[in-house]
C-alpha positions, -999 to 999 in steps of 0.1 A, spaced: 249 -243 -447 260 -269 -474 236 -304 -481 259 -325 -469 267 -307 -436 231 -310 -431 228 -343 -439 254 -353 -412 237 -329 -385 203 -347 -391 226 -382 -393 237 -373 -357 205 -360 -344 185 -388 -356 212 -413 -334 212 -394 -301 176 -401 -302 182 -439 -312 206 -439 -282 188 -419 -255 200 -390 -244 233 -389 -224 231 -361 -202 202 -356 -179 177 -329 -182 193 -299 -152 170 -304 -122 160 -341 -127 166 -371 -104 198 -387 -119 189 -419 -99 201 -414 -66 166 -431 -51 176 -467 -42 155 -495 -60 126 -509 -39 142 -545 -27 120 -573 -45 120 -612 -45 143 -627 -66 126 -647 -92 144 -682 -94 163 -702 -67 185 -726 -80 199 -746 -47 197 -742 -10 228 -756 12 231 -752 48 260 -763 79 251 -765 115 277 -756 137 274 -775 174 293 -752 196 283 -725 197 249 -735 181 239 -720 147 228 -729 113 240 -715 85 218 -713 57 229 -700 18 208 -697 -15 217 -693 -46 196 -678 -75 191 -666 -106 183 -629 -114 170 -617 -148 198 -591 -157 231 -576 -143 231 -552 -119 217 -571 -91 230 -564 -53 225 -567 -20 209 -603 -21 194 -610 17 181 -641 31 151 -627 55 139 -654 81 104 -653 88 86 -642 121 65 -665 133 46 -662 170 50 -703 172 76 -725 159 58 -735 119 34 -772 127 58 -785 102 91 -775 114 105 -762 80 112 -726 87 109 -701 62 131 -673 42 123 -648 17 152 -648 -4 150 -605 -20 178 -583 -34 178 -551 -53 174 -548 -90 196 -522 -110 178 -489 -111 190 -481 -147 203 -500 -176 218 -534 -169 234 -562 -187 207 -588 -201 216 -620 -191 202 -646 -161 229 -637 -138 236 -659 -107 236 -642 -69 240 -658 -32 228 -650 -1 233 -664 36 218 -659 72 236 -674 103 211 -680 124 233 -683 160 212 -703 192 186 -712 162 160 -739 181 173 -775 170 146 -787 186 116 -770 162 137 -774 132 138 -797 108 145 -778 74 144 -745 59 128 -734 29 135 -705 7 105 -690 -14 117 -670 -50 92 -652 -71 62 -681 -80 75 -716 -83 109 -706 -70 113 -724 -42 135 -747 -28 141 -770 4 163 -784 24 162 -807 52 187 -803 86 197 -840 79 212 -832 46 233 -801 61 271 -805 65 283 -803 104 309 -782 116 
Protein backbone atom coordinates (compact mmCIF):
# COMPACT_ATOMS: atom_id res chain seq x y z
CA UNK A 1 0.00 0.00 0.00
CA UNK A 2 1.32 3.48 -1.17
CA UNK A 3 1.90 6.58 1.73
CA UNK A 4 -0.59 8.42 0.49
CA UNK A 5 -3.37 5.82 0.30
CA UNK A 6 -2.55 5.36 3.87
CA UNK A 7 -2.65 8.70 4.66
CA UNK A 8 -6.25 9.08 3.39
CA UNK A 9 -7.38 5.64 5.16
CA UNK A 10 -6.10 7.10 8.51
CA UNK A 11 -7.68 10.69 7.25
CA UNK A 12 -11.09 8.82 7.05
CA UNK A 13 -10.73 6.72 10.07
CA UNK A 14 -9.68 9.43 12.21
CA UNK A 15 -13.35 11.43 11.03
CA UNK A 16 -15.80 8.50 11.55
CA UNK A 17 -14.58 8.71 15.09
CA UNK A 18 -14.92 12.61 15.13
CA UNK A 19 -18.46 12.01 13.78
CA UNK A 20 -19.64 8.95 15.71
CA UNK A 21 -20.34 6.06 14.27
CA UNK A 22 -23.23 5.75 11.81
CA UNK A 23 -24.39 2.34 11.88
CA UNK A 24 -25.29 0.70 15.19
CA UNK A 25 -23.36 -2.09 16.67
CA UNK A 26 -25.75 -5.66 15.40
CA UNK A 27 -27.80 -6.51 18.53
CA UNK A 28 -27.96 -3.05 20.21
CA UNK A 29 -31.05 -0.94 21.13
CA UNK A 30 -31.31 1.56 18.10
CA UNK A 31 -33.67 3.70 20.36
CA UNK A 32 -36.84 2.25 20.04
CA UNK A 33 -37.37 2.82 24.20
CA UNK A 34 -39.53 6.03 24.42
CA UNK A 35 -37.91 8.96 26.58
CA UNK A 36 -39.15 9.08 30.15
CA UNK A 37 -41.75 12.33 29.96
CA UNK A 38 -40.13 15.13 32.14
CA UNK A 39 -41.10 18.78 33.14
CA UNK A 40 -40.55 21.27 30.77
CA UNK A 41 -38.09 23.75 31.99
CA UNK A 42 -39.55 27.28 31.24
CA UNK A 43 -43.16 28.58 30.76
CA UNK A 44 -43.41 31.49 28.95
CA UNK A 45 -47.46 32.46 29.18
CA UNK A 46 -50.56 30.80 30.30
CA UNK A 47 -54.04 31.79 28.53
CA UNK A 48 -57.21 30.31 29.21
CA UNK A 49 -61.35 30.63 27.69
CA UNK A 50 -64.32 29.54 29.65
CA UNK A 51 -66.96 28.32 27.69
CA UNK A 52 -70.65 28.72 29.53
CA UNK A 53 -72.66 26.19 27.89
CA UNK A 54 -71.69 23.40 28.17
CA UNK A 55 -69.28 24.43 31.08
CA UNK A 56 -65.54 24.05 30.57
CA UNK A 57 -62.32 25.90 30.84
CA UNK A 58 -59.83 25.69 28.55
CA UNK A 59 -56.48 26.17 29.64
CA UNK A 60 -53.08 26.44 27.13
CA UNK A 61 -49.33 26.98 28.07
CA UNK A 62 -46.75 27.82 26.17
CA UNK A 63 -43.01 27.02 26.83
CA UNK A 64 -39.75 26.90 26.14
CA UNK A 65 -37.74 23.60 25.64
CA UNK A 66 -33.85 23.47 25.60
CA UNK A 67 -33.43 21.71 22.08
CA UNK A 68 -35.51 20.39 19.08
CA UNK A 69 -36.95 17.36 19.16
CA UNK A 70 -39.48 17.90 21.78
CA UNK A 71 -43.08 16.19 21.52
CA UNK A 72 -45.98 15.26 23.11
CA UNK A 73 -46.25 18.49 25.40
CA UNK A 74 -49.33 17.64 28.07
CA UNK A 75 -50.88 19.82 30.47
CA UNK A 76 -51.63 17.29 33.65
CA UNK A 77 -54.19 18.77 36.16
CA UNK A 78 -53.56 17.88 39.55
CA UNK A 79 -55.57 15.53 41.92
CA UNK A 80 -56.47 16.98 44.84
CA UNK A 81 -58.95 15.12 47.61
CA UNK A 82 -60.41 18.90 48.28
CA UNK A 83 -60.80 21.83 46.10
CA UNK A 84 -56.90 23.85 46.82
CA UNK A 85 -57.64 26.63 50.15
CA UNK A 86 -56.67 29.02 47.56
CA UNK A 87 -58.65 28.19 44.62
CA UNK A 88 -55.78 28.32 41.97
CA UNK A 89 -55.71 24.81 40.68
CA UNK A 90 -52.69 23.33 39.55
CA UNK A 91 -50.90 21.71 36.26
CA UNK A 92 -47.81 20.12 35.61
CA UNK A 93 -46.95 21.27 32.28
CA UNK A 94 -44.32 17.76 30.93
CA UNK A 95 -43.40 16.57 27.36
CA UNK A 96 -40.94 14.25 26.01
CA UNK A 97 -37.40 15.16 25.18
CA UNK A 98 -35.65 13.69 21.97
CA UNK A 99 -34.09 10.42 22.72
CA UNK A 100 -31.08 11.07 20.35
CA UNK A 101 -29.42 14.07 18.73
CA UNK A 102 -31.51 17.16 18.41
CA UNK A 103 -31.27 20.60 17.10
CA UNK A 104 -29.69 23.11 19.82
CA UNK A 105 -31.75 25.84 20.11
CA UNK A 106 -34.67 27.04 22.94
CA UNK A 107 -37.48 25.87 20.99
CA UNK A 108 -41.13 26.95 21.75
CA UNK A 109 -44.03 24.08 22.45
CA UNK A 110 -47.87 24.41 23.58
CA UNK A 111 -50.01 22.36 25.41
CA UNK A 112 -53.83 22.47 26.45
CA UNK A 113 -56.46 20.62 28.74
CA UNK A 114 -60.20 21.29 28.40
CA UNK A 115 -61.30 20.72 31.50
CA UNK A 116 -65.46 20.14 30.59
CA UNK A 117 -68.06 20.60 33.96
CA UNK A 118 -64.73 22.01 35.71
CA UNK A 119 -66.18 23.52 39.37
CA UNK A 120 -66.67 27.42 38.76
CA UNK A 121 -67.41 27.61 41.97
CA UNK A 122 -63.69 26.43 43.55
CA UNK A 123 -61.87 28.12 40.87
CA UNK A 124 -60.37 31.07 40.66
CA UNK A 125 -57.09 30.58 38.54
CA UNK A 126 -54.85 27.99 37.34
CA UNK A 127 -51.32 27.84 37.59
CA UNK A 128 -48.81 25.90 35.59
CA UNK A 129 -45.50 24.80 37.37
CA UNK A 130 -42.18 24.33 34.66
CA UNK A 131 -38.84 23.05 35.95
CA UNK A 132 -37.75 25.64 39.16
CA UNK A 133 -38.89 29.09 38.76
CA UNK A 134 -41.02 28.26 35.70
CA UNK A 135 -44.22 29.06 36.66
CA UNK A 136 -46.89 31.02 35.65
CA UNK A 137 -50.55 32.17 36.62
CA UNK A 138 -53.49 33.11 35.55
CA UNK A 139 -56.57 34.27 37.01
CA UNK A 140 -60.42 33.13 35.66
CA UNK A 141 -61.11 36.93 35.39
CA UNK A 142 -58.51 37.55 32.86
CA UNK A 143 -59.77 34.45 30.57
CA UNK A 144 -61.61 35.20 27.36
CA UNK A 145 -65.45 33.89 27.34
CA UNK A 146 -66.92 31.84 24.73
Amino acid sequence: MRAHTRVIYLVVAGLTIACGRTTPDAGSDTGSAAATPTTVPMIVSVTCTIQKSPPQLTVVANGEVPTGGWTGGTLTRRVYVAAPVDSIWEYDFVATPPSGMATQMITPITAQDTWADYPAQSVVGVRVFGEGTGTKEVRLSACTPQ
